[in-house]
N, C-alpha and C positions, 0 to 999 in steps of 0.2 A: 515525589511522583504521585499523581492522582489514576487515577483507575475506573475502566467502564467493562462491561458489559459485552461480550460477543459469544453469542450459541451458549447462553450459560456460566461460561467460565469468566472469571474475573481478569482484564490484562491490561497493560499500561497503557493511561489514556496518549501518547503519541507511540507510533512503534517507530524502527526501524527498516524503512527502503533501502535492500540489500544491493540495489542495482548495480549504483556506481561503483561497487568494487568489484566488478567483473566484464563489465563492459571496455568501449573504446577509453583512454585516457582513467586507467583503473591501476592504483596504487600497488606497490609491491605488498608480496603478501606480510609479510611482518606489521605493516600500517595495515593492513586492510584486518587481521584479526584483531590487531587495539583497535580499531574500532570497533570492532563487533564487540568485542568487551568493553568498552567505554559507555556501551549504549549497557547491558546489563549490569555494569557499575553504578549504571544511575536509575537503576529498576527500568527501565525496558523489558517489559516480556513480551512483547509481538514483533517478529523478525520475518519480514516477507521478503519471497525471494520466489523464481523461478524456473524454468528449465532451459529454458533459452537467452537467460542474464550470462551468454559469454560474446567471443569476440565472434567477427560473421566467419563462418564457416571452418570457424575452431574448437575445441574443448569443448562438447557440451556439455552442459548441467555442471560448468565452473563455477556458477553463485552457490548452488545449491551442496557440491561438495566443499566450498571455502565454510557456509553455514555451520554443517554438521564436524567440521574442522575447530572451527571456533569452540562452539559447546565439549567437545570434547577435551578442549588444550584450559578452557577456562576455568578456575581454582576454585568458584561456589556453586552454588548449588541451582541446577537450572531446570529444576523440576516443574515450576512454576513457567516455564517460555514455550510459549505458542509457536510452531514457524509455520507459514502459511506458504503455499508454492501453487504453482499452475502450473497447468498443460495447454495445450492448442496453438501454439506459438513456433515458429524455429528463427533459425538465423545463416541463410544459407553465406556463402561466401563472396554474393556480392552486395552484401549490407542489410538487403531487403529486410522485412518481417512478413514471414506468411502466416499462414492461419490455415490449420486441419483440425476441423471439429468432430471427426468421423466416431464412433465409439469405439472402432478396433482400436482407433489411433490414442483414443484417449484413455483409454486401457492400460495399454501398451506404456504410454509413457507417465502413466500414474504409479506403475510398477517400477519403472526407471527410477521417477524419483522418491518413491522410497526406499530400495538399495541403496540409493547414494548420499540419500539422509540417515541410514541407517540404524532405521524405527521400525516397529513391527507395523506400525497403522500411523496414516500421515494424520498429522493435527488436523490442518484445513488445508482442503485442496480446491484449487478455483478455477473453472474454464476461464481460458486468458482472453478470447473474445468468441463471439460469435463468430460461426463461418458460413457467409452465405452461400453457398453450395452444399451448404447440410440443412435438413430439417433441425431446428434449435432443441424441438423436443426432442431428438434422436441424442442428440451433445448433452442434454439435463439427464436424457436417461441412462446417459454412461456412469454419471455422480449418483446417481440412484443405484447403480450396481454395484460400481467400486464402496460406496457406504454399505449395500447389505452381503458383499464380500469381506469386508470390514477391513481394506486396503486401505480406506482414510477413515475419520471421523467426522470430522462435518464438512460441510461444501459450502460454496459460496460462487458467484460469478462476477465477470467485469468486465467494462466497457459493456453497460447492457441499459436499455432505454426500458420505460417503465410497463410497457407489454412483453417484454421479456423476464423484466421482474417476476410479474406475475403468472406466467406461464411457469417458470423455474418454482415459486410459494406453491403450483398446483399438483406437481410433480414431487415435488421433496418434501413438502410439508415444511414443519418447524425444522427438519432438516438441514433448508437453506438458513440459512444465519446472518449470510453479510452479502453485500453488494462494493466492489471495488472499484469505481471511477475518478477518470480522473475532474480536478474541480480545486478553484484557485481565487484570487482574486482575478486573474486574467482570464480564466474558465470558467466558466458560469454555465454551461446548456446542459449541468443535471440537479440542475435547480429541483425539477420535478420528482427525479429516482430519488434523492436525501427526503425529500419531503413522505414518497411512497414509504420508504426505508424506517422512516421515522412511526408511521401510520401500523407498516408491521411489524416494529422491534427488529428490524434489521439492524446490524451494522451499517456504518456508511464510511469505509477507507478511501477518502480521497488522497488519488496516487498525484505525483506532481506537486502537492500543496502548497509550494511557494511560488508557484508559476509568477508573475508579475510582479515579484519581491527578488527570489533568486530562481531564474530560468532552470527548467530539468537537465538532466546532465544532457538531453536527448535534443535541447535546444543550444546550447552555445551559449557564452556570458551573458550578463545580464547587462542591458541597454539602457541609456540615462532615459532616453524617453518615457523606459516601461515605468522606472521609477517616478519620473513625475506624472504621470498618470498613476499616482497609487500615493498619492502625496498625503494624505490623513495618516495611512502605516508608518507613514517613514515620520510623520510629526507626533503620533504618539508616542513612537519608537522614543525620541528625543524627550520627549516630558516624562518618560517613566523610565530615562536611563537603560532599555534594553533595545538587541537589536530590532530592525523591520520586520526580519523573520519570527521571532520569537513572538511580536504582537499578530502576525500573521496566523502562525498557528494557535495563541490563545484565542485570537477573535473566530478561528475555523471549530474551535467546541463547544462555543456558544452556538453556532446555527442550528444544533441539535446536542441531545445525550445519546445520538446514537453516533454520530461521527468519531473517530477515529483515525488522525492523519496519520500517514507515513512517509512521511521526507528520508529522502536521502540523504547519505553521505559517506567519505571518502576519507575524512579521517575525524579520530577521536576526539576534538574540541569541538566539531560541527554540530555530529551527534548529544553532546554535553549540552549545547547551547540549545539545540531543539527539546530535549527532554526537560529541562529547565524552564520553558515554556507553560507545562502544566502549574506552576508556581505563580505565574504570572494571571493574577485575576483582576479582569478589566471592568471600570466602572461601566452604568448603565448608559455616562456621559459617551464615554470612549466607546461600547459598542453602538451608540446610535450615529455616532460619525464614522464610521467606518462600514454599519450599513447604509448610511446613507450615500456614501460615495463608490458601494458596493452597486446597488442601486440606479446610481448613476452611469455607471460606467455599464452597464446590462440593460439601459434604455437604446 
């Protein structure tokens, strides 16, 4: 495992996207915590997850008590593992995602999930989006409180466009530490926030991160089209014997030292094969074909 940089602390350069094990089409729990352990088997310390990762209008904060389930049932030592969660999100009962960015609300449920992680002070907590029906400053200035209440420890925000970037760096200072979008080979329009992210020793976790290799759980299988449209991944993939994904995610740590992907997964060989990925160092040949068709495909 290779290792970067977020707010300081040291954690594994890919984490774990706790999603798919609490959402629609989400594994029983006996597979769902091997994986959570498969992933810190193979040093994973960054395990994102958040408050509204369950079914619509069921269990809430079922990612977020499987998490603190996991860490607790697992046999080493996990002093070293970041978990990262949000607020501003629900999942009412008929599928939707809404978004309340109010500061009561995020208060509120910045508390929730730490009872149910069951930590004195959340590692990093991240507004899940913007709500436009709130002032953004009003939503930064609840992470500004919950930090100097010392209910979390660092913040971070996502799905956030590079004037929110910087209104969040003006507000929290070195405080903020990471920015969470999502960004893919099929997702390309936070070209600009990685590049900001990069500028301020952000992190930059792009969520989704095999979008156009293996769809989010949030999209359905993956499509032969999408694949030949991404044909240099899948051709390196072949010449260096590893999967698409795995060249997917080492080609996504090259765009920066500040990236950070977190792929999902659902069960323990996934997770294996994505962490296994920071192994995989691509020549300057292989990353210029792969930005090159990066490139192209965002013309």
């Amino acid at each position: 495992m290779r290792y970067r940089t977020l707010g300081g602390l040291r954690v594994s350069a890919v984490g774990l996207g706790a999603m798919p094990l609490s959402i629609e089409g989400r594994p029983d729990e006996a597979r769902a915590l091997a994986t959570v352990h498969a992933a810190l088997d193979e040093g994973v310390t960054l395990l994102d997850t958040a408050d509204s990762y369950h079914l619509p209008g069921a269990d809430p904060g079922h990612n977020e008590l499987l998490v603190a389930r996991a860490l607790a049932a697992y046999g080493g030592d996990t002093s070293d593992v970041l978990v990262a969660t949000k607020g501003g999100r629900g999942r009412p009962a008929d599928g939707s995602w809404t978004v309340t960015g109010t500061p009561r609300h995020l208060k509120a449920a910045a508390e929730a999930s730490r009872k149910r992680l069951g930590v004195d002070a959340i590692g990093l907590y991240q507004l899940h989006k913007p709500d436009p029906a709130v002032p953004f400053e009003d939503s930064v200035g609840a992470l500004r409180d919950l930090l100097d209440a010392g209910t979390i420890r660092l913040a971070g925000i996502s799905n956030a466009d590079t004037g929110q970037i910087r209104v969040a760096r003006e507000i929290l200072g070195e405080r903020l530490v990471c920015v969470q979008n999502q960004y893919s080979p099929a997702v390309r329009d936070s070209e600009a926030e990685l590049t900001l992210c990069a500028e301020l020793g952000l992190a930059f976790l792009p969520w989704s991160p095999l979008g156009g290799i293996s769809r989010s759980s949030l999209d359905g299988p993956s499509r032969t089209e999408e694949r030949d449209r991404h044909a240099a991944f899948h051709s390196v993939a072949r010449e260096r014997s590893a999967s698409p994904q795995q060249v997917c995610l080492a080609w996504l740590l090259t765009r920066s030292p500040t990236v950070i992907p977190i792929p999902g997964a659902s069960r323990p060989e996934t997770i294996r094969s994505s962490a296994a990925a920071t192994e995989l160092e691509l020549t300057e040949g292989e990353v210029a074909r792969l930005d090159l068709e990066f490139r192209g495909l965002s013309a």
